[in-house]
N, C-alpha and C positions, 0 to 999 in steps of 0.2 A: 709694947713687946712683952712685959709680965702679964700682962691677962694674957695674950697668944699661949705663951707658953704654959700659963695656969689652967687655960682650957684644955689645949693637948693636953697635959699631966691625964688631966680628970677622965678625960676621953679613954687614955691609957690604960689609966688603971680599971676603968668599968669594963672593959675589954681584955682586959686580963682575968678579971676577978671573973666572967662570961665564959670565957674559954675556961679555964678552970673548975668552972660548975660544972660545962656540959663533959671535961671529960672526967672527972669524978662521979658523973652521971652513968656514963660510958663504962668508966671500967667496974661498974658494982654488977654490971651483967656480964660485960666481955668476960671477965679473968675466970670467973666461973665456969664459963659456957666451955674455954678455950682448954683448962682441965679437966672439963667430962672428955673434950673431944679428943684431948691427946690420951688419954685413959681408955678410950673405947676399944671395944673389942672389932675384929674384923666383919662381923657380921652386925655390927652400927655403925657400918661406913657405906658411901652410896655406890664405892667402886667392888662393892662384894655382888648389887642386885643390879647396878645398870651395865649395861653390854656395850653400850654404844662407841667406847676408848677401840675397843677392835670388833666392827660390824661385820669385815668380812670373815672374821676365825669365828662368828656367831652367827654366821647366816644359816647354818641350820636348825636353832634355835629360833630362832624367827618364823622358820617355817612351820616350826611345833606350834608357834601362839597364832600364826594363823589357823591351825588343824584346829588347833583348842575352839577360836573363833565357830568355825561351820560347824561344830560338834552340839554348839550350844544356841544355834540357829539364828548366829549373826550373819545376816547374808556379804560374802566376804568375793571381790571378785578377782582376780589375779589378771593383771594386765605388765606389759612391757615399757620398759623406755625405749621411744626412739634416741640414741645415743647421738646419730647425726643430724638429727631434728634440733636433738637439747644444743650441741656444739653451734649450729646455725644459729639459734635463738642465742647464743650469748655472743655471738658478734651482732647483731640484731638489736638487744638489749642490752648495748653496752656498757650502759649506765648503771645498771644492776652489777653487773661482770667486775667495773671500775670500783664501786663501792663497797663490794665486800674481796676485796682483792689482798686487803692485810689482815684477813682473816685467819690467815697462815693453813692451818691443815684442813678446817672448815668454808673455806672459801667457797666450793663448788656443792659443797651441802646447801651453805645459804642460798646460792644460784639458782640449786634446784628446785629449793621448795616454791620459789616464784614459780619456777617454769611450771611445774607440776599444778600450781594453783592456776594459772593461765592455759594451761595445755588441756587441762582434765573438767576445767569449769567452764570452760569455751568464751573466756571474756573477752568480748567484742564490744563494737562503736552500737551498735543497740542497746546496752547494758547502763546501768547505775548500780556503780562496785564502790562498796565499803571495805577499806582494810580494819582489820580487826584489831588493838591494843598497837597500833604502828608503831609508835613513840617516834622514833627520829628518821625511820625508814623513807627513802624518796620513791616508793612502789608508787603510790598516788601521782605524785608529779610526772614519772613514766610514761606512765597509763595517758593522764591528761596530756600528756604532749602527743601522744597518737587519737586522741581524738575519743577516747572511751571517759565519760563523766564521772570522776571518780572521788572521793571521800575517805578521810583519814579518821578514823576512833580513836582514842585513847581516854586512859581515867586522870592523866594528865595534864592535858590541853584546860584550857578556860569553860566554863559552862556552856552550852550550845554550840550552834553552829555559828563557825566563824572561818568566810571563805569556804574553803574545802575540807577543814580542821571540825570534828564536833568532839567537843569535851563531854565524855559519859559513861558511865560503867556498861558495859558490852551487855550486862544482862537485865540490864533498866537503862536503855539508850534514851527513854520519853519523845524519839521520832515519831512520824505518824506511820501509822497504819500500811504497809505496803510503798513504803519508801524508798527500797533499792530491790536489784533484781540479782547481785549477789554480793556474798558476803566472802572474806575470806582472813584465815588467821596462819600466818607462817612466823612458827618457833615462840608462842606464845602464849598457847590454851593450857599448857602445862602449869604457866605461872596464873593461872583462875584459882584464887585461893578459898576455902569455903564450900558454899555454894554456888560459887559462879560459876561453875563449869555447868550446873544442871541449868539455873536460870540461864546462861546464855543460849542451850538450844532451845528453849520456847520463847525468848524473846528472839531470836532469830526465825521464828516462822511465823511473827505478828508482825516484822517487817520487809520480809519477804514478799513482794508482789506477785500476781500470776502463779507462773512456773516457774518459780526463780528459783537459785539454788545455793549452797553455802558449802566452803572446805574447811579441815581444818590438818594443818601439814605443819609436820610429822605427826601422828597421831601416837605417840608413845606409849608402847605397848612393854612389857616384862612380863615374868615369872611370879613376881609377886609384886602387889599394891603397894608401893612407897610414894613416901614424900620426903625427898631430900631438902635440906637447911642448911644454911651456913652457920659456923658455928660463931660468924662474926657480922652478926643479925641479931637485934634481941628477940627472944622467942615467946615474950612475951605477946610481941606483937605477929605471930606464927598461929594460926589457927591450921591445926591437924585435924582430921575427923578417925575416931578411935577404931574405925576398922583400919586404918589404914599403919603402914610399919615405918616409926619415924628415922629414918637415918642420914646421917654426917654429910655433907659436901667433902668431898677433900679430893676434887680437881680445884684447878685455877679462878674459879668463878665462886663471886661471892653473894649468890641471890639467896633473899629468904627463901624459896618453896618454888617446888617443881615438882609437881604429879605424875607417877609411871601409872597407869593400872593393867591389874592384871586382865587377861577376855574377861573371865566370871564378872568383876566388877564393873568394867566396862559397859557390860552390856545390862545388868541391875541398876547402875546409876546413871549411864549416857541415853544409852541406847533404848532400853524401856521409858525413858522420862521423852523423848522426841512425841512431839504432838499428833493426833492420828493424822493429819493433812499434809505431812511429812514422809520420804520416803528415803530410809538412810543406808549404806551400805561401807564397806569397810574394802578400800583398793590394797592390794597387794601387790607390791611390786617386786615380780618374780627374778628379774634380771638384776635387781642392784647390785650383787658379787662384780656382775660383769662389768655395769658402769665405776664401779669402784677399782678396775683392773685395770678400764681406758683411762683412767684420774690416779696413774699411780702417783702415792705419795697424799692425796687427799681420806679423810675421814668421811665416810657419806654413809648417813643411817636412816635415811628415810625410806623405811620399809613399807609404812601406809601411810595410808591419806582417809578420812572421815570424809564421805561426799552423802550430803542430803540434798533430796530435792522437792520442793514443794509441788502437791495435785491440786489441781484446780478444785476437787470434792473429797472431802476425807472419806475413807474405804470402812470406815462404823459407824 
């Protein structure tokens, strides 16, 4: 019984003195970080540049960064929600509908962007769909229970493929050559830190087959180039790129990095980098006021949607 209890002790105390490191580890950046951020000014916070808390009192705003968009010959196309299509589809895909159901105000945004990536990418039982950065999301298992072959990415999962799980950075996936025929990222291209957001559209048209195609939803758009942070992140490990305007988290959420860009950049860093065998365009969705009128009480900001599609012959 005295060794039992001498090895507890030891256990104990290594486990104390462990804990104790890492949050003395913790707070030489927290405490810091947390008085720049209660110090900052209104225009180093992320609720000064993003729109999205009230989409519908910005939806003309919206409309301006689409103008912006076609002015600077991003081809930009403005399409509608079917409203009683989307309502079908979520008794349809209940499963979706159930799982983001305690999403509280966001529930029927998350719903959407499935919908929109299934409605606008025509994913069907001829297809091989890869979800983009999924992490915990059951889209894949959906899918695969209706009969369409489908595949979960994350930089999460275990190396390779495993089942229907492949562990890989989106923008160095090391699958083969024309492996899926689409691709798709809902509420997560934002968080590509770096340059993942340029690498993943040309490793997305090296495994692209055919005429396959790829979304990427919400395609988040602003007024100006930010990348929001939590101030309870070390930012150490935070890479910004120095065009870009760093500011504050201070909604409820606590991710390092989430990319707005503005069109101008958009279309310098996205949209110019797309491979010439690629043909990319930027959906607009003119109605969303209105689906956010039938969803009273719901938050829905998904104004676009990024749709590429690959040509069988590059057009240079």
């Amino acid at each position: 019984m005295n060794i039992f209890y001498l090895v507890k002790s030891k256990i104990k105390n290594r486990i104390s003195r462990f804990v104790n490191f890492e949050v003395q580890k913790t707070m030489e950046y927290l405490l810091p970080q947390l008085i720049q951020f209660q110090n900052s000014a209104k225009e180093e916070r992320q609720s000064f540049y993003i729109h999205t808390n009230d989409p519908f009192g910005n939806a003309s705003l919206y409309s301006q960064l689409k103008d912006r968009l076609s002015a600077i010959d991003v081809p930009v196309e403005e399409v509608e929600i079917d409203i009683q299509e989307f309502e079908h589809w979520l008794v349809s895909f209940s499963e979706i509908n159930i799982h983001y159901r305690n999403m509280g105000d966001v529930h029927i945004e998350k719903c959407l962007e499935h919908y929109l990536a299934y409605r606008f990418l025509n994913i069907n039982k001829d297809d091989l769909y890869i979800d983009i950065a999924a992490s915990g999301s059951p889209w894949t298992d959906v899918l695969n229970n209706r009969g369409i072959k489908s595949f979960k990415l994350d930089l999460s999962y275990p190396a390779g493929i495993h089942g229907n799980s492949i562990g890989a950075d989106a923008g160095n996936t090391k699958l083969p050559d024309g492996f899926a025929t689409v691709l798709s990222a809902q509420c997560a291209y934002e968080c590509f830190m770096g340059d993942a957001d340029i690498r993943f559209v040309k490793e997305a048209s090296r495994i692209i087959k055919g005429e396959g195609r790829y979304g990427i939803v919400p395609l988040y758009l602003e007024t100006e180039y930010t990348v929001s942070t939590s101030p309870y992140c070390n930012q150490q490990d935070v890479i910004i790129e120095s065009e870009a305007k760093r500011v504050w988290r201070d909604d409820e959420y606590n991710d390092p990095f989430s990319r707005y860009y503005s069109p101008e950049i958009f279309k310098s860093r996205i949209y110019s980098a797309i491979p010439d065998n690629m043909d990319g365009k930027v959906l607009y969705f003119k109605n969303l006021p209105n689906v956010m009128k039938h969803f009273e009480g719901q938050r829905i900001y998904c104004f676009f949607m990024f749709y590429c599609e690959k040509r069988s012959k590059p057009s240079k």
